[in-house]
C-alpha positions in Angstrom: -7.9 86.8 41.5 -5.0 85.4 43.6 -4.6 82.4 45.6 -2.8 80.8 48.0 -3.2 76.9 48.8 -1.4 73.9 50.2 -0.3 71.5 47.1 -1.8 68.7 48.5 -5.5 70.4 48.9 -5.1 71.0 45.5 -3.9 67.8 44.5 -7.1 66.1 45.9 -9.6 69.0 44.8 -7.9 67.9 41.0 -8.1 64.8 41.1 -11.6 64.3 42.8 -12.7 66.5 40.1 -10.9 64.2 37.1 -12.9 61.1 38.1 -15.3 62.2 36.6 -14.5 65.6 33.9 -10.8 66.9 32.1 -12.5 70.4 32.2 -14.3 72.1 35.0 -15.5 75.2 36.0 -14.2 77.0 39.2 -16.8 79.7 40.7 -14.9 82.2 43.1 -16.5 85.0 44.9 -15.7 87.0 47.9 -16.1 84.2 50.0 -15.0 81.1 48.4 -14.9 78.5 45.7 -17.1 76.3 43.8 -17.2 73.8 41.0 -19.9 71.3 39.8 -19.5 69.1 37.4 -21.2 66.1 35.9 -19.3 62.4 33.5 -20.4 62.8 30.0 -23.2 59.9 30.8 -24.9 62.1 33.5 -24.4 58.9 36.0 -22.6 60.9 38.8 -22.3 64.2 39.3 -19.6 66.2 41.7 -20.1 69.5 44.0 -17.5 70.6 45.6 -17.5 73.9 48.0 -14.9 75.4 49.7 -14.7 78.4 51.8 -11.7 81.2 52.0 -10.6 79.8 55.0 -9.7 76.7 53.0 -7.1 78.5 51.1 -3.7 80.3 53.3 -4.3 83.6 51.1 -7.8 84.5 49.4 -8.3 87.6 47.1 -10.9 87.3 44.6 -13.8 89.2 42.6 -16.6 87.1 41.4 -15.3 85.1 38.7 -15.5 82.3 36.5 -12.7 80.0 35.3 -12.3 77.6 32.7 -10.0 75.1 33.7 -7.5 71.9 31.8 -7.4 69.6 34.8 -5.2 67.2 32.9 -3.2 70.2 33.1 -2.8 71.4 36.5 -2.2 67.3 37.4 0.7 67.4 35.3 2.2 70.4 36.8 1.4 69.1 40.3 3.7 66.3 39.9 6.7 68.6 40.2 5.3 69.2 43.6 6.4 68.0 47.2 3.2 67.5 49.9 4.5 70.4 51.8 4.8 72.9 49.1 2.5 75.9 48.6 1.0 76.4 45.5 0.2 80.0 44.5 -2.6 80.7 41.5 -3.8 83.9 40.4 -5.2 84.7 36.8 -4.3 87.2 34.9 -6.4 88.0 31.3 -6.3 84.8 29.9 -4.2 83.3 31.6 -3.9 81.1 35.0 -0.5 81.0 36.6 0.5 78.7 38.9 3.8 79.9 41.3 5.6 76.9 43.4 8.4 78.3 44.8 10.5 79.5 42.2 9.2 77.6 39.5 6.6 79.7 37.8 4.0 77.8 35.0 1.0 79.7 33.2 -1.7 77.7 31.0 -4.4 79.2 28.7 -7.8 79.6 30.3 -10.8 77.3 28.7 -13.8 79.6 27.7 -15.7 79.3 31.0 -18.9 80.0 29.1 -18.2 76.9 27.3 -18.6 74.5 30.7 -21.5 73.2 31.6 -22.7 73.5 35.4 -25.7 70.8 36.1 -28.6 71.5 37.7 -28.0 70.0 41.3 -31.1 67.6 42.1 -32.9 68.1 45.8 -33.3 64.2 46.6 -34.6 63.4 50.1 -33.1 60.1 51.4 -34.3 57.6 54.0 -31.0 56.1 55.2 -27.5 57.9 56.7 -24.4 56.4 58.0 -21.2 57.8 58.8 -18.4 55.5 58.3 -14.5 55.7 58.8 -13.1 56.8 55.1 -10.2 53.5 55.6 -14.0 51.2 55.8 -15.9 53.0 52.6 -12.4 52.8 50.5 -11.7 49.1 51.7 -15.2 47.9 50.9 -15.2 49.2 47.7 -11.7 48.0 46.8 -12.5 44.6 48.2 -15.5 43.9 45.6 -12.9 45.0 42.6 -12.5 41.9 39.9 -15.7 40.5 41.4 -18.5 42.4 39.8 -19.1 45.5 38.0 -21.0 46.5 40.4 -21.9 46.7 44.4 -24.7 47.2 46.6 -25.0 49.0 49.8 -27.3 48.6 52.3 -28.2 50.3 55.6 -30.5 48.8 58.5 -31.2 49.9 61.8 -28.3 48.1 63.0 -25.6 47.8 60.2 -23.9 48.9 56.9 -23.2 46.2 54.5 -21.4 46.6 51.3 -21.2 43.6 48.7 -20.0 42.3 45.4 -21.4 39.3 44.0 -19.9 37.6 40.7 -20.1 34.1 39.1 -18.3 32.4 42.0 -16.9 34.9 44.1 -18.1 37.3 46.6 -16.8 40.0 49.2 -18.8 42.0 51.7 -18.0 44.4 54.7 -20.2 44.5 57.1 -19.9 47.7 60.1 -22.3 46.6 63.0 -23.9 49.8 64.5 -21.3 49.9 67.3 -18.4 50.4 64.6 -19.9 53.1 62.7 -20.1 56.8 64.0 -24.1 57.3 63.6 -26.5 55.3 61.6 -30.3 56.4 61.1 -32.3 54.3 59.0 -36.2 53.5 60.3 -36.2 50.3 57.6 -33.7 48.2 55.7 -32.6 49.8 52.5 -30.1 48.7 49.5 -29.1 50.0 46.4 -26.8 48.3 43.6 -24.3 51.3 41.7 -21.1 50.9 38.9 -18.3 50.2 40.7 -15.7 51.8 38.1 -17.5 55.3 39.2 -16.9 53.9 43.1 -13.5 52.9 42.7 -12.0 56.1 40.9 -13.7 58.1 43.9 -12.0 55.9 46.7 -8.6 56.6 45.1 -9.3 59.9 44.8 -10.0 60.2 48.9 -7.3 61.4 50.5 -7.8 64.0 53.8 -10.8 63.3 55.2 -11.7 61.0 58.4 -15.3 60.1 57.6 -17.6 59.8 55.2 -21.3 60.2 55.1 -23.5 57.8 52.8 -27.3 58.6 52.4 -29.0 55.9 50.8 -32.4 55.3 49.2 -34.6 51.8 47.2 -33.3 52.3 43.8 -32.5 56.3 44.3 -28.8 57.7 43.7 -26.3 57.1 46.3 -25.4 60.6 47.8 -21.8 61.0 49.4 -20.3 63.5 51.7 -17.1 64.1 53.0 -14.8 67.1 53.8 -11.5 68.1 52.4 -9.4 71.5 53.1 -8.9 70.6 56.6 -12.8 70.3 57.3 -13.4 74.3 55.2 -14.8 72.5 52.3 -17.4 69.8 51.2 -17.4 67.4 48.3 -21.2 65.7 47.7 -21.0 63.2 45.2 -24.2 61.7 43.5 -23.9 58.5 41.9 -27.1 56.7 40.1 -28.3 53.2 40.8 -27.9 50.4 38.4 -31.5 49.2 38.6 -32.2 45.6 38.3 -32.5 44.0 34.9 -30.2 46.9 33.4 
């Protein structure tokens, strides 16, 4: 397996995945990459799939590969945005070639890594919202609450925060979102520590697609890799009285 990709795709695939796991498991096969991976509390879970025509050079075999995220953050940091990162793996070991600085790390047994299950849920409600409007909503309900509800109606997206004295709450009329379809109201209260690790972890994309349901998990979508992969993030609801 050898691989070619832009540091910064890599920086956000990493740390997308670290909001949630240290360790993950990447599936490659002839025409792409994937990893799933759920928090040790099996709140929220992570998919994320990206095609060969994400990466500037693709050659792989199917394979599985046990990865120290922690890791590969750390040896990012030596990185400039416009650098290319090139991985390949060779036995047990994953090397990662910047230039001409050259860094390999021991493997993690893949067979070791769990991959969850990833659950079919059918929701009601869909808007698509700028990524600056999800990350500022969610940022503006920190120190509030512990947690935040969104809700979609036929004619806006509302996300609020209420605490012991203070509240915050963005509200995108339909005109200011890019599609909405919801046939009735809808709202749903999540953690915002899960919400707030994913916002910083949002770097490339322009939108962001939130499917909502009554008390069902939140189901996010967005695209990274310059629109050749997908990210879906589930998140379950806190349920009232919790």
């Amino acid at each position: 397996m050898r691989v070619k990709m832009d540091v910064k795709d890599v920086k956000e695939i990493t740390n997308l995945l670290l909001t949630l796991v240290s360790e993950a498991k990447f599936e490659f096969n002839q025409s792409g990459m994937s990893v799933k991976a759920v928090d040790a509390a099996h709140i929220a879970m992570i998919v994320l799939d990206i095609s060969k025509e994400g990466f500037i050079e693709f050659e792989s075999e199917d394979a599985e590969i046990g990865v120290d995220l922690e890791k590969i953050k750390s040896m990012l940091k030596i990185a400039k945005s416009s650098d290319v990162v090139e991985i390949s793996k060779e036995g047990s070991k994953l090397t990662f070639q910047i230039g001409n600085l050259t860094r390999s790390m021991a493997l993690i047994d893949a067979s070791a890594l769990t991959v969850p299950k990833v659950p079919n849920i059918g929701l009601p409600a869909k808007v698509v919202i700028k990524r600056d409007d999800f990350i500022n909503g969610i940022k503006a309900a920190d120190n509030i609450s512990d947690s935040i509800t969104l809700e979609v109606t036929p004619t806006e997206f509302e996300m609020y925060s209420v605490g012991d004295e203070d509240v915050s709450k963005l509200t995108l009329p339909k005109d200011m979102v890019k599609e909405i379809e919801c046939a009735e109201p809808v709202k749903s209260t999540y953690p915002l520590d899960y919400l707030m690790k994913l916002a910083k972890a949002i770097e490339s994309t322009e939108y962001v697609t939130v499917y909502l349901g009554k008390d069902y998990p939140v189901k996010i979508v967005f695209e990274i890799s310059k629109g050749n992969g997908k990210v879906t993030y589930l998140l379950a609801p806190r349920i009232e009285g919790e």
